[in-house]
TITI-766384 format. One record per residue: x, y, z of N, C-alpha, C in turn. Coordinates in steps of 0.05 Angstrom, whole numbers, plus 5000, padded with zeros to 4 digits. Example, Ala and Ser with C-alpha at 12.3 -4.5 7.8 and 13.67 -1.06 7.14 Angstrom:
<recs>
526448865156524649105156526449345156525749555142527349795143525850015157
</recs>
This chain:
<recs>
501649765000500050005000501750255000504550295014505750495013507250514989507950284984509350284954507450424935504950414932503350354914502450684916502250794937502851094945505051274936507751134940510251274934510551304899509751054883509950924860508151254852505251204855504051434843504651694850506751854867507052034875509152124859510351924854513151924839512452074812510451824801508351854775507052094768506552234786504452494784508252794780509552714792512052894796513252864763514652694756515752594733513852664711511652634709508552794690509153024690508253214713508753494719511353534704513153484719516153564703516053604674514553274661515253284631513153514624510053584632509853744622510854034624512354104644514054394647515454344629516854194622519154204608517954224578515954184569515554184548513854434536512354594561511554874563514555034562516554934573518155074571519455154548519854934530521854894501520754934481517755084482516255134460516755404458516955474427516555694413515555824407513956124410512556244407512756534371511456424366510856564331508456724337509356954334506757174335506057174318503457294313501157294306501857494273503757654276504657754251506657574243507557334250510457184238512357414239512957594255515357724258517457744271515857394291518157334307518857074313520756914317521056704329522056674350520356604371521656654400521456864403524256964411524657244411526757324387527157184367528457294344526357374317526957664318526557774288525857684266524257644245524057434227522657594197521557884214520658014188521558134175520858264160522758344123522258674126520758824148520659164144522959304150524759134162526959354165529859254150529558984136531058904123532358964091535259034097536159204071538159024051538259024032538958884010542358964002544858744006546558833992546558783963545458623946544458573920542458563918540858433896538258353887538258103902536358093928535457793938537557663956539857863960542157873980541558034004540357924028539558104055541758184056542258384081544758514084544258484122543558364131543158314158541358024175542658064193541957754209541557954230539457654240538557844275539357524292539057744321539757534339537857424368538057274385535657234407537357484434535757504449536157544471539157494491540957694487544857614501545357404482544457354462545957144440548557274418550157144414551457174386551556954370549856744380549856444360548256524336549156424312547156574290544956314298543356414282540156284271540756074249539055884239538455864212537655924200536856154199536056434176538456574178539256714197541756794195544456704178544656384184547256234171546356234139543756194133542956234106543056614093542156724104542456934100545756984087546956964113550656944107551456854084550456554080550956314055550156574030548456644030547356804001549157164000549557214032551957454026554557384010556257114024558857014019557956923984555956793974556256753948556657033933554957233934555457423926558157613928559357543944562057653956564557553940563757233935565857143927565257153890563457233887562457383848563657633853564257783864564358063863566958043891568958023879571357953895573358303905572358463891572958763900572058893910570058753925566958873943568858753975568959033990569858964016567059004039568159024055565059004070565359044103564359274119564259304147561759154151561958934175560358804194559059044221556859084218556959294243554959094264555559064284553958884305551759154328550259004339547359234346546158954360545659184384544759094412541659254417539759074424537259294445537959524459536659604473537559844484536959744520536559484517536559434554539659364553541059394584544059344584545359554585548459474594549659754599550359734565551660104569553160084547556359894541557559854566559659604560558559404549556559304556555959054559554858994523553259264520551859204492554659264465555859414478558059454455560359134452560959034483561758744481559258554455557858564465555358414452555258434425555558744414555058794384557558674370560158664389562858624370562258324366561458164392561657904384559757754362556857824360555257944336556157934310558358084315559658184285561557944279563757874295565457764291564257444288561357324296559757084293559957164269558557324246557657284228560357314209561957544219565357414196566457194199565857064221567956794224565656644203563556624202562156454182562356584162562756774150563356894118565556764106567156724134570156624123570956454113567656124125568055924124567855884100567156064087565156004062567956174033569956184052572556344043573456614023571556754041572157044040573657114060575857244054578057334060577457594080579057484113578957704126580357934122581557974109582558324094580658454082577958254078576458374059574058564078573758444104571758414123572258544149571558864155572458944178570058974198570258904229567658894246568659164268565359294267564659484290562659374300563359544332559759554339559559754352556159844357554559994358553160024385553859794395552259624414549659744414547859924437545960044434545160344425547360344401547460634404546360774374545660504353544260544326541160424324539860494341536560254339535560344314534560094306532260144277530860224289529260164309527160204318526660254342525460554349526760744379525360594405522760364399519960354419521860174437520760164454521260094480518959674484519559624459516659304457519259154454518058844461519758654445520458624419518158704407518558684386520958904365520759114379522359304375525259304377526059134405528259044411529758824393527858664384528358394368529658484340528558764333529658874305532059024309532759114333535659184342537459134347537358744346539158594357539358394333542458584322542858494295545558514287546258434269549458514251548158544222549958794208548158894183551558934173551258724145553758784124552959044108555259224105555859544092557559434075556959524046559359514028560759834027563859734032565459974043566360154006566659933991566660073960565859893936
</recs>
């Protein structure tokens, strides 16, 4: 009988858990698809280094891991980069505006330097590729929403000539 007590108590804990854990690891897509999670995903503030070549990746919340939109995004910069081999290019990295300013300018460099170390893989040449950042000090977008933040927290390729 106590077994048979402990057994289901166990049972009811281990349930609970799996379902936290699985409220937890789910994804939230707003209702405009302009976000995943908390990463960026829409096309209004997105600027073009060629025809059908984005010129920026966004990032989650204290992240510098790119996305898989992001690593694709990159894939379709570096092809174009390596057709047009006299095209140099500043990485500028961009933070929200929550955080200190150390902290977001650390943030924006590493940002930047995520997305050149993958340009490179794809072997475009670091002479070609110089990184700043901005940390919180260039917002697309001034509001104070998540959503607003999510479009600030980015690295945007500049062609330098």
């Amino acid at each position: 009988m106590i077994i048979s007590k402990i057994f289901k108590s166990t049972m009811i804990v281990l349930l609970a858990c799996l379902v936290l854990t699985a409220c937890a690891t789910k994804k939230k897509v707003d209702a405009g698809n302009e976000m995943d999670g908390d990463v960026y995903t829409g096309k209004d503030t997105v600027g073009y280094l060629a025809d059908g070549v984005p010129d920026r990746v966004f990032f989650a919340t204290n992240e510098s891991a790119l996305t898989t939109a992001s690593s694709e995004t990159l894939r379709l910069q570096s092809e174009w980069l390596r057709a047009n081999s006299n095209i140099t290019v500043v990485l500028e990295g961009h933070a929200d505006e929550r955080g200190t300013r150390e902290y977001n300018l650390a943030l924006g460099d590493r940002r930047a330097n995520a997305a050149k170390d993958y340009l490179m893989t794809f072997g475009i040449s670091a002479d070609r590729i110089s990184v700043i950042s901005y940390g919180k000090e260039r917002p697309i977008d001034s509001a104070s929403t998540p959503l607003s933040w999510s479009k600030n927290r980015r690295a945007v390729t500049v062609k330098t000539n």
